[in-house]
C-alpha positions in Angstrom: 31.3 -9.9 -38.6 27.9 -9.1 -39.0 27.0 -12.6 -37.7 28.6 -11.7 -34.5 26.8 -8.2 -34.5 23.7 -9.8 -34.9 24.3 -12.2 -31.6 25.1 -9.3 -29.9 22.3 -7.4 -30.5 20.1 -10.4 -29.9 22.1 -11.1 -26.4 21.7 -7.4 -25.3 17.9 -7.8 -26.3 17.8 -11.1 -24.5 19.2 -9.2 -21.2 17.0 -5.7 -21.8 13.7 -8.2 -21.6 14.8 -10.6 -18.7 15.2 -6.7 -16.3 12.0 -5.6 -17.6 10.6 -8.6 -16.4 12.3 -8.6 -13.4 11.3 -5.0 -12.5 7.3 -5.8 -13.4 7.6 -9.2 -10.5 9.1 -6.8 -8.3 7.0 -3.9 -8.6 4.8 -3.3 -5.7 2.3 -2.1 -7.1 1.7 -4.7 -8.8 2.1 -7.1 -5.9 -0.8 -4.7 -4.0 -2.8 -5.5 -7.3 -2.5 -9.0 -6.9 -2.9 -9.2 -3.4 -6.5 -7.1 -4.2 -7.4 -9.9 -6.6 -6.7 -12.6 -4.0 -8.1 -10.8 -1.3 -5.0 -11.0 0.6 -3.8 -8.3 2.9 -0.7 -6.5 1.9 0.7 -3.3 3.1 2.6 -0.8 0.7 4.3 1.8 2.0 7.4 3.9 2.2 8.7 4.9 5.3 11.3 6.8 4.7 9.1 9.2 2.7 6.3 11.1 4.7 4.8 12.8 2.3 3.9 9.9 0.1 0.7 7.8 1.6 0.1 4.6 1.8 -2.0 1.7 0.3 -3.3 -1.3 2.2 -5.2 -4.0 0.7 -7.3 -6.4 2.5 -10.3 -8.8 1.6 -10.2 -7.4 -1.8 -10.9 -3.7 -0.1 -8.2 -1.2 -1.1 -7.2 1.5 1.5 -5.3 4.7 1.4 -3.9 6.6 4.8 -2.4 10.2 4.4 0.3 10.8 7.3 0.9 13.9 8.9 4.1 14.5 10.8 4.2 15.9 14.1 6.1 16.2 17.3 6.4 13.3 20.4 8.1 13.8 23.7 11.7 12.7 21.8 11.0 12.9 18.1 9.3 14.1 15.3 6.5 11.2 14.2 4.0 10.3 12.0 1.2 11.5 14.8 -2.0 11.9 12.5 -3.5 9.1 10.0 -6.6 10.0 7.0 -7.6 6.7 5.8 -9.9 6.6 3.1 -12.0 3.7 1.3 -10.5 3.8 -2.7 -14.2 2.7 -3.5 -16.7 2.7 -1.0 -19.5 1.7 -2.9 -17.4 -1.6 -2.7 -17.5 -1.8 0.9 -20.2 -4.1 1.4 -19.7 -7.1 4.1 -16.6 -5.0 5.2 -17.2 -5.4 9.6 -16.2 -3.5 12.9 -13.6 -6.6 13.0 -11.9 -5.9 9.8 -11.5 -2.0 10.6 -10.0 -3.3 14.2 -7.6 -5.5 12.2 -6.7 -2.5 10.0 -5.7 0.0 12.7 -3.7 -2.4 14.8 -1.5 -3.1 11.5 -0.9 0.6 11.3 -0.7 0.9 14.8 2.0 -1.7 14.2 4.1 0.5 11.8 3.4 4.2 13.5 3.0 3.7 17.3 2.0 7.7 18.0 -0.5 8.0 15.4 -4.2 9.0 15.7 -6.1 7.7 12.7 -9.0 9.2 12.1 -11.5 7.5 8.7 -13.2 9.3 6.0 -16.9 8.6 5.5 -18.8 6.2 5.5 -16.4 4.2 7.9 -16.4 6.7 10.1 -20.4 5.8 10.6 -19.1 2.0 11.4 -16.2 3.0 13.8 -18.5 5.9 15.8 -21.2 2.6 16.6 -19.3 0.9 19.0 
């Protein structure tokens, strides 16, 4: 009997450490982590939430944009983006290119947004 308790405690272990594991490959903020590292670009964000804001990635430079919600002609929309540098000391080879790259993802995901950047990529974007 307590042979058989035993294998079931081990099984319900075995299964407890396999979700954990599971949940941490999934998470993702751990994949925005990883694509930091690798200097990949990734976008995090949840759409269905408006009041949380979201985290892009990209060349090992880590972004966040605050939405505001507003009204269109037929809808209420994300209208207004604050994107911010999470370090900007790091910003260093970061170019005009990469901040046209950045808005036309976002541009991508919220079509009637104005995004507006915090300093000092505001300095970049005003010397077109």
């Amino acid at each position: 009997m307590i042979v058989i308790l035993f294998r079931l405690l081990v099984l319900i272990a075995l299964v407890i450490l396999i979700y954990t594991a599971f949940k941490y490959i999934v998470n993702p903020k751990r994949k925005l982590e990883v694509a930091q590292e690798k200097k990949e670009f990734y976008f995090l964000d949840n759409n269905e939430n408006i009041k949380k804001n979201f985290f892009i990635t990209y060349n090992g430079y880590l972004f966040e944009g605050e939405k505001y919600l507003g009204t269109t002609e037929d809808s209420f929309e994300v209208i207004h983006i604050m994107m911010h540098a999470r370090n900007p000391e790091k910003l260093q080879g970061f170019e005009r290119k990469d901040l046209y790259f950045l808005e036309e993802e976002i541009l991508i995901r919220y079509p009637h947004a104005e995004i507006d950047w915090k300093h000092p990529i505001d300095r970049l974007h005003l010397q077109r």
